[in-house]
Structures are given as C-alpha cells and as structure tokens.
C-alpha positions in Angstrom: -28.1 29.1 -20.0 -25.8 32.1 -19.1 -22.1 32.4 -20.9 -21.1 33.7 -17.6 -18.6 31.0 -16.3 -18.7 32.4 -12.8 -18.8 30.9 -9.7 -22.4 32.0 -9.4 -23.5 30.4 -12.7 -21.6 26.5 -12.2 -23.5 25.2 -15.4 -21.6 27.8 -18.0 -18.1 27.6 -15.4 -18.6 23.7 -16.2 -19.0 23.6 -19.8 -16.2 26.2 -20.2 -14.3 23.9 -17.6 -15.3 20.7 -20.5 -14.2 22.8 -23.1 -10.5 23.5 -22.1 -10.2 19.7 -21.5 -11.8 18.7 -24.3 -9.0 21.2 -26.2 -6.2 19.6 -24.0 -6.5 16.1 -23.7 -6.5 13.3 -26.3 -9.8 12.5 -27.9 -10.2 8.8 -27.4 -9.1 10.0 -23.5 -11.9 12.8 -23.2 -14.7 10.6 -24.5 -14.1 7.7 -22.2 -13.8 9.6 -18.6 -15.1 12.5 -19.0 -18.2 13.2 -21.4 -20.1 11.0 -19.0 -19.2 12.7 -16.0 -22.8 15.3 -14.7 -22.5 18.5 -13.3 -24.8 18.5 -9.8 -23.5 21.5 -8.7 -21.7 23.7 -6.5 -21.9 24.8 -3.1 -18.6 26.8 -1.0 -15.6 25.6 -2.5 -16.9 22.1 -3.6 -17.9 21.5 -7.2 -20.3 18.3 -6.9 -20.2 15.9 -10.3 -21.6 11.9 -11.1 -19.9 9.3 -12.5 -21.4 5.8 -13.5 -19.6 3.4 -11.3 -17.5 1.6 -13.4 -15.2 5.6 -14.1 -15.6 7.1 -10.7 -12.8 5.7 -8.8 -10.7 6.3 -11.5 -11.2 9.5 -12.6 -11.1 10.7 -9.1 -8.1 9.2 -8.2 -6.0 10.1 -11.9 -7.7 13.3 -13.1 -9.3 15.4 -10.0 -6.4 18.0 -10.0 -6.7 18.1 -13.7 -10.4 19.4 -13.3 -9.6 21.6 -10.6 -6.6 23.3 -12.5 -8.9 23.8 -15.5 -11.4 24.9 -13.2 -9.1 27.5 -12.1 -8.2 28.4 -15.7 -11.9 29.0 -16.0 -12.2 31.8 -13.4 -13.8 29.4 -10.7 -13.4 29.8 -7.1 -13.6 25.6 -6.5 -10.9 24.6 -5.0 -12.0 20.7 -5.0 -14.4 18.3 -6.6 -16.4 15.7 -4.9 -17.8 12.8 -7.2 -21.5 11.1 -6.5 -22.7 8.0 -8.4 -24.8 8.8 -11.0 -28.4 8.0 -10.5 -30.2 5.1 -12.4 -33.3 6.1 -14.2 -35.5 5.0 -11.2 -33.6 6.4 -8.3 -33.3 10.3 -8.7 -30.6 10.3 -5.9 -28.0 8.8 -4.2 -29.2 6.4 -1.4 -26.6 7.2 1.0 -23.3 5.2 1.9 -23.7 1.1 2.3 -23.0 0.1 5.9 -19.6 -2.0 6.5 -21.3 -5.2 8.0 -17.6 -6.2 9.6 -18.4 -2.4 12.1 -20.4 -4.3 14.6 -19.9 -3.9 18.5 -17.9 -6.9 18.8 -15.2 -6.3 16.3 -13.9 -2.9 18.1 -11.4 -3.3 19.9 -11.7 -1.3 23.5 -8.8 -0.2 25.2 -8.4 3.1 27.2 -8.3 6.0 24.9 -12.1 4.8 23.4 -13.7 3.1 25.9 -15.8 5.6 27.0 -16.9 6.3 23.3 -17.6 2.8 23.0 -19.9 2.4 26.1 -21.8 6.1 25.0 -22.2 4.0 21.3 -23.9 1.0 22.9 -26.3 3.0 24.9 -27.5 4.8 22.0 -27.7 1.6 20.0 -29.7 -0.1 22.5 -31.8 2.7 23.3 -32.2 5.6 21.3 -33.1 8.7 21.7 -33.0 7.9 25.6 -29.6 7.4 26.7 -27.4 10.7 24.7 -29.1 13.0 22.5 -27.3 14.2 20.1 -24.1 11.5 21.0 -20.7 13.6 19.4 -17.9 11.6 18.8 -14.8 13.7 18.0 -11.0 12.7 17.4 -8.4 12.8 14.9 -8.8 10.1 11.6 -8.3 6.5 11.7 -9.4 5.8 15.4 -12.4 4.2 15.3 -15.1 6.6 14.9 -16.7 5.3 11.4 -16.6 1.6 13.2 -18.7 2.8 16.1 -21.5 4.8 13.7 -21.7 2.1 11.7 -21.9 -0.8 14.6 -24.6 1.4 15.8 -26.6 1.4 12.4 -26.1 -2.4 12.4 -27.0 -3.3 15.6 -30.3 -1.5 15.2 -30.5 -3.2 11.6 -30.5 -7.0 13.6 -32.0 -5.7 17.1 -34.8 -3.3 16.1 -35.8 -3.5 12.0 -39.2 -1.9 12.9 -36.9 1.6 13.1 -36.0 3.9 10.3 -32.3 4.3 10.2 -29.8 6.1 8.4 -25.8 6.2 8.4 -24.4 9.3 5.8 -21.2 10.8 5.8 -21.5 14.9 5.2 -19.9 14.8 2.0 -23.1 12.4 1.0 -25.4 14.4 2.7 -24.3 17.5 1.1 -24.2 15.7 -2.4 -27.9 14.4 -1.8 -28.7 18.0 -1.4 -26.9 19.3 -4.0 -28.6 16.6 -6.4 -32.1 17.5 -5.0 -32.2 21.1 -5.3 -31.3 20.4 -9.3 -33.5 17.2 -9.8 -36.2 16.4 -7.3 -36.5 19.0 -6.0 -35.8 20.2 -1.8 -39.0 18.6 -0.5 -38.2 14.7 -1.8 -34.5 15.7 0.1 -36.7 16.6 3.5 -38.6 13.7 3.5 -36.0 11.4 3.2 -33.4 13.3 6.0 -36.6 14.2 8.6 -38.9 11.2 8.7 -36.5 8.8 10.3 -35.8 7.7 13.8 -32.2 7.2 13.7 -29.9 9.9 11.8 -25.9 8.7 11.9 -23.7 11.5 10.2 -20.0 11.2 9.9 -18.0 14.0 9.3 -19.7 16.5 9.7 -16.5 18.8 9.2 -17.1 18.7 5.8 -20.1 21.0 6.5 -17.6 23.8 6.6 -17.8 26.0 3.8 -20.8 25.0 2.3 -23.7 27.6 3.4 -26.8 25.5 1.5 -25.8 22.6 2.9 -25.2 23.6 6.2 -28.5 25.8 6.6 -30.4 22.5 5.7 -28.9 20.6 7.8 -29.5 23.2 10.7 -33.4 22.5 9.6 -32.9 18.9 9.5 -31.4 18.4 13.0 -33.7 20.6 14.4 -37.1 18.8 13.0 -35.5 15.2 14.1 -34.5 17.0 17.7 -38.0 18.0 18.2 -39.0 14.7 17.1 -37.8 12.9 19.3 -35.1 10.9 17.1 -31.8 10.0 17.9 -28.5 11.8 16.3 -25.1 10.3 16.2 -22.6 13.1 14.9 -18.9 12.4 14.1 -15.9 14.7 13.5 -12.3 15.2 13.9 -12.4 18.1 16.2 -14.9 19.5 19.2 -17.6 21.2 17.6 -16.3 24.7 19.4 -13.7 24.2 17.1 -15.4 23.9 14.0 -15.1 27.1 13.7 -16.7 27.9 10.2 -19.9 26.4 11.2 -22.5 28.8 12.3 -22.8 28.9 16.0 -25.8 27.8 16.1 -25.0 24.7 14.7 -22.0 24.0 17.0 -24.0 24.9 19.7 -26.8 21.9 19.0 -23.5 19.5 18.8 -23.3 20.4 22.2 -26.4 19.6 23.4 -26.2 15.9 24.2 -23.0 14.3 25.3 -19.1 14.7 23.4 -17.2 12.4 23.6 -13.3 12.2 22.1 -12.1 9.0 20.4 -8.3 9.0 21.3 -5.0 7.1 20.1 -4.9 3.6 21.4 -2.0 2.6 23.9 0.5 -0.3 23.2 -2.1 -3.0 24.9 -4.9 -1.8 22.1 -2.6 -1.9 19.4 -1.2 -5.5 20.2 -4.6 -6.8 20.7 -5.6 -4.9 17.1 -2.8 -6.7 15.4 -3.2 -10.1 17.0 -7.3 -10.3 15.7 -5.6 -9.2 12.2 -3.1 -11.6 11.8 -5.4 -14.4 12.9 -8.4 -13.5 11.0 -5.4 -13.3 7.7 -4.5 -16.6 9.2 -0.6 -15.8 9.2 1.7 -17.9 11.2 4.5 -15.5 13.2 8.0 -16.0 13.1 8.4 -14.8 16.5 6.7 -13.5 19.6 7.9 -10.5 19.7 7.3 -9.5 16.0 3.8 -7.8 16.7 5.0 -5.8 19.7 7.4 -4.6 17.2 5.2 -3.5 14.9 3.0 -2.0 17.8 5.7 0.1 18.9 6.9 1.7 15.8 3.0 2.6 14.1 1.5 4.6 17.2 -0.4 6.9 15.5 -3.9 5.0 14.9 -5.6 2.1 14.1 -5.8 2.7 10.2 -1.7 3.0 9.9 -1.4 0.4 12.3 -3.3 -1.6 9.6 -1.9 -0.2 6.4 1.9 -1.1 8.0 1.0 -4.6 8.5 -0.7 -5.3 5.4 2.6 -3.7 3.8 4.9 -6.3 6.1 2.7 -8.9 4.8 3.1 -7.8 1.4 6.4 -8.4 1.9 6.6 -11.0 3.7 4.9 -13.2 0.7 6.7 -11.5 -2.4 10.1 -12.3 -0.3 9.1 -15.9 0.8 10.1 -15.0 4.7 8.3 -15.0 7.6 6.9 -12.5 9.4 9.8 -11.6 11.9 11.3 -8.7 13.8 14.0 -8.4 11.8 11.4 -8.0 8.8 9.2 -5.7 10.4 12.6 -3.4 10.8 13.4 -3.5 7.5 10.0 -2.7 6.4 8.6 -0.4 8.7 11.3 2.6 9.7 11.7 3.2 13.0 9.0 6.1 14.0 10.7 9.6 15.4 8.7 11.0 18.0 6.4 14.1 16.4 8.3 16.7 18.2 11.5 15.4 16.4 9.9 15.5 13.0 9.3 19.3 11.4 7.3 20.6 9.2 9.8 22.5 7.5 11.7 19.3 6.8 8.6 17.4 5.8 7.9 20.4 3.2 11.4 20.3 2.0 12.5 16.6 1.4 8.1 16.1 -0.6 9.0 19.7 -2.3 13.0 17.9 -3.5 11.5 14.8 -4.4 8.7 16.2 -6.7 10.7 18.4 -8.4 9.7 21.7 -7.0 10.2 24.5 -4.5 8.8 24.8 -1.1 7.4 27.8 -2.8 5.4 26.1 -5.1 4.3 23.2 -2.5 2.7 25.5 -0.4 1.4 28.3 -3.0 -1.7 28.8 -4.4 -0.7 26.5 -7.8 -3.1 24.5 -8.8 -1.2 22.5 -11.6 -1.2 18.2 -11.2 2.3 17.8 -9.9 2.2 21.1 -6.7 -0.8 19.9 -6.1 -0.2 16.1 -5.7 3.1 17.0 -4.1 1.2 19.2 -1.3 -1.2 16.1 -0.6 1.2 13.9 0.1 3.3 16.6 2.0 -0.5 17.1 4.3 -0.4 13.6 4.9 3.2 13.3 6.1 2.6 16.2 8.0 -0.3 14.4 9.8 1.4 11.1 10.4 4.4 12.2 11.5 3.2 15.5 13.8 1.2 16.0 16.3 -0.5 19.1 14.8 -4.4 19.4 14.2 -5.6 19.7 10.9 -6.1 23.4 11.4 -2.7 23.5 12.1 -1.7 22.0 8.9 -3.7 24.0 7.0 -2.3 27.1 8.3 1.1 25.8 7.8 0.3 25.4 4.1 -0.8 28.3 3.0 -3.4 29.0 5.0 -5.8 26.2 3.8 -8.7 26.0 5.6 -9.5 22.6 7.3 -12.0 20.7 4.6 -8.6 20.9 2.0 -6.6 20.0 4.6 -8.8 16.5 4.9 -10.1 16.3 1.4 -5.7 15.8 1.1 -5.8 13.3 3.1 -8.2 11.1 1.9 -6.4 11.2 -1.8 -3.5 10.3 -0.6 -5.1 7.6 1.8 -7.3 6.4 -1.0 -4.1 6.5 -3.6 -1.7 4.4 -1.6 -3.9 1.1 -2.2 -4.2 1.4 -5.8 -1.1 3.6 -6.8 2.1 1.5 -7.0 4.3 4.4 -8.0 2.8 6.7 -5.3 3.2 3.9 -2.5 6.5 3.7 -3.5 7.0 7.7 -3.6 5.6 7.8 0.0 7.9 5.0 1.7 10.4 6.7 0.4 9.9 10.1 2.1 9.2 8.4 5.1 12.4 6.8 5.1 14.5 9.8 4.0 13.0 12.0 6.4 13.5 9.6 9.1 17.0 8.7 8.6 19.3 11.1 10.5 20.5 13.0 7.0 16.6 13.7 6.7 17.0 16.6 7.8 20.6 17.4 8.6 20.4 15.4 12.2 
C-alpha cells in the first residue's frame, strides 16, 4: 500500500486519519470505537466505513466530526463520513435497508398536498411496470415520501411474493457499491441491483457528488428500463434541479410521471395527530388541544410528530394533561418563515455555541463549528422557507448533500441527545421571542 494519504489513495489517507486519533484520544477510548471500525472506501466527498452494530449508532452520532476534522488534518478532501454495517462472514455486503412494516397504504394519511402522490403509489403497487414508469416522487423532508416507497414494497411483499423486490435508500446503494468494488467484486453488485422486478430508491440526492456511484447507477436504471421493471425514485427536489447529476440521469427521472409530495393543510395535520394520540392511547384534556398543536407545527409530518411526542413527554414528567395551555408552554408559537432570517438564525446558534458567525459558516472543520452549523442548517430549514440549495449557499456555499447529511444528524441527535434537545428548544425559543432578533 502507498504512503500517499491523498484523496486518490483512501487506504494510506485512512490509516494516517487512525493514526492522529489514535495519538489524540485516550487508549481505552480508541480501542473500543474505533479499531473496529473498516475502511470501504471513498467516492466524491463521502468517506464510506463499517461498524458492527452494537458501535455504529454511536460512533456516528458522538465522533463523526472528530473523523472528519482528523480527516482534514490528513490532507483529505471528505467532507463527511457515511457508516455501513459490517458484513458477517457469510454475507459479503449489506442487504439493503429493512422495510418499516407500519408504511403500508392504509396508515398514510391523504389530504390535499399528497393525494395525487398517493393515488400514482397505489397504481404502481398494484400494477407495476404498467401504470408509471419510472414514478418520481419529489418534496422537501418529512412529508411522507419514505412511507409511500416503502407501502409500495410492502404491499407487493403481501399482494404479489412471486416478484423480486427491493427498497434502498442512495446512501445504501452507494455503500453497496462502494463495498463491492473492494470485496466481491462489481459483477455480484449487478446481479443483485439488475435482476429484480421492482427497484424502490429513496433519495436519490445523495447521488450528487459521487461519480462511481452515479455512473452505475445510470447502468442499473437503464438495464431494469429496458427490462421492463418498475422504478420508484424519491428526492427532495425535481430532478431538473438536481443539478450535479449528469443530464442524462435527470433526464431518465423524467421519463415516467413526477409527482411533488407537498406540506399538509390544517385538516391533514389534525387527522395525523388524532391517529397518534389514539394509537398512544392518550386521553385529551380538551378539544381544542390538537388543533393547537396543528396550528403552531405547519412545517411537516415528522415535526408535527417530534412536537407532540415532546408535549407528551411533558405532559407525563409533569403529571398534567395534555391541554392547550400545555401545548403553549411547550411548543412556542411558530413565526411565519418570512419573519424568521437567516441572519438571525446564524447569529443567536453562532452566540450560544460560543463562536462567531464567522466560524459557523467557514470552512472549520473542528467538533464544536461544525456541530453548531448543523444545528444552525436545521433551524434554517424549519423555520424558512428556503430549499436546501438555498441553505447551502447561505452557508458557505455547501453544496446540497452537506446541507442534508446536517440535517439528518441533528434529526437523528435530538432523540438520543438530552443536552442537544435541550440546546435546540432553546434556540427555538430565543429566536422566536420578540428580543430574538431585536423585534
């Protein structure tokens, strides 16, 4: 192996990487989460590693901008890491991502901003390859787009088991390939991706940037095309503005039938919250409680979620009953995005992490700017209207996989992370409440 730790050459840029943590962190610490972690490899800006199961989560959630700052310190160009399971000794590669069995048709809530992405999902399910081919579902996150490619993937699974099927995300895909190229080998990777019937990929925005991945997968939609086979594609924008991609791959998005996935109105929301609190089995204080609640998290269906599960939180630690008055104190009342800046987003994350707005949108890749401009991306994107380009530009020019790879941490963060679920509310209040931002 090469000494050269250069982006071209990931195994020396790895062990050099290993080296400088090995030198910086505690040894007890080094042996335990990272000596079993496996380079896979690199493709754009992504550096692809395994973890055994029982690490992953938590070394991506605690020490990912630790790698990528000692990446950097190694002369690499990765600006993230994405972590795979690590292969038992029988399976040479990841067997994709396990279907939710709650996304099934009946469980999604219509209302008017998805029903059309709803009805284009149940033609496909029920007859594939014959109603929409390829079927492009494309809105912002949290709105129900997972839900519908997975309800696909399950009701083929009950309806027709004689079919090969297969739900991915991108970042799986891409992780699979990665894997194959330095295990199995390309061909074992084609077989499994172009001998099926039905091919589900979500996100396929995170495609940007990576040039292998993205030439295979040009191959890959092609042979099942041809085939006849049915493709379900997700993303958060229309492919004409996936604008890293090759055209000729946004072109072949087009080729079927696009469809956006849009915000749900009051009705959708109300009805969202009403299954939730009755499948939680929660008795309300008062009727009016949920349309509360409906009216202050407009954003999507995720937040919606994640703001009642907080009220309930509440709601048992304080003994009270799920009320109005609770819902108030719990949930701040929402601005409208056009009242909310960016600049003052920037500047109350940037005040309460210690740092300038300098050093939140900069290049620094050290734990606390980088932590401090995740959780500035995701404010940005709850509380604006702006598309993820547009927060990327507004942040130093980051291109649109950072922007969402931010988003995710945070997302994935505030479930486990007391201290940053408590760092979050906080901003949210303070940058709601009228000395915010000097209104």
């Amino acid at each position: 192996m090469s000494d050269d730790p250069s982006p071209n050459n990931p195994e020396a840029l790895w062990e050099a990487t290993l080296d400088r943590l090995r030198a910086a962190l505690p040894g007890t610490t080094f042996r335990i989460w990272f000596e079993p972690l496996q380079l896979v490899g690199g493709d754009g800006e992504t550096l692809f590693l395994t973890a055994p199961e029982g690490i992953r989560a938590w070394v991506e959630r605690r020490y990912s901008s630790l790698i990528v700052e000692a990446l950097a310190t190694s002369g690499s160009s990765y600006r993230q890491v994405s972590f795979g399971p690590a292969p038992a000794d029988d399976e040479p590669a990841s067997r994709g991502v396990q279907l939710n069995p709650s996304y099934t048709f009946d469980r999604f809530v219509i209302g008017p901003g998805n029903r059309l992405a709803h009805g284009a999902a149940l033609a496909v399910a029920e007859a594939p390859s014959e109603a929409y081919n390829p079927l492009f579902l494309h809105g912002p996150p949290g709105l129900g787009k997972t839900h519908l490619l997975a309800a696909i993937a399950n009701y083929l699974r009950d309806h027709a088991p004689a079919l090969s099927v297969r739900y991915t995300t991108a970042e799986s895909f891409t992780n699979e390939f990665v894997t194959a190229l330095r295990s199995t080998g390309a061909e074992a990777f084609k077989a499994r991706y172009r001998d099926l019937d039905v091919l589900l990929i979500d996100d396929v925005q995170f495609l940007e940037g990576k040039p292998h991945t993205e030439e295979e997968f040009f191959h890959t939609f092609n042979a099942l095309y041809e085939s006849g086979s049915q493709l379900v594609l997700s993303a958060d924008r229309i492919p004409s503005e996936l604008s890293t991609l090759a055209a000729r791959l946004r072109d072949r998005f087009e080729w079927g039938l696009t469809v956006p996935v849009e915000p749900p109105n009051l009705a959708t929301r109300l009805t969202v919250l009403r299954r939730l609190v009755q499948e939680a089995g929660v008795e309300i204080a008062d009727t009016a409680a949920l349309s509360e609640l409906a009216n202050r998290i407009d954003a999507n269906i995720r937040q919606l979620h994640g703001a009642l599960t907080r009220v309930l939180a509440h709601a048992s630690l304080l003994a009270r009953p799920l009320s109005s008055e609770l819902i108030a104190e719990v949930i701040p009342q929402a601005r409208s995005a056009q009242a909310t800046s960016v600049e003052e987003i920037q500047q109350q994350v940037a005040e309460r992490f210690g740092i300038s707005r300098a050093e939140l949108v900069g290049g620094s890749r050290a734990a606390t700017p980088l932590r401090a401009r995740q959780v500035a991306i995701y404010l940005t994107r709850e509380l604006t209207d702006l598309s993820l380009p547009q927060i990327g530009r507004l942040y130093g020019g980051r291109d649109h996989s950072t922007v969402l790879n931010s988003l995710r941490r945070v997302e994935a963060g505030l479930d486990e992370d007391s201290d940053l679920h408590t760092r979050v509310e906080e901003l949210r209040t303070a940058i709601h409440s009228p000395a915010g931002g000097g209104r």
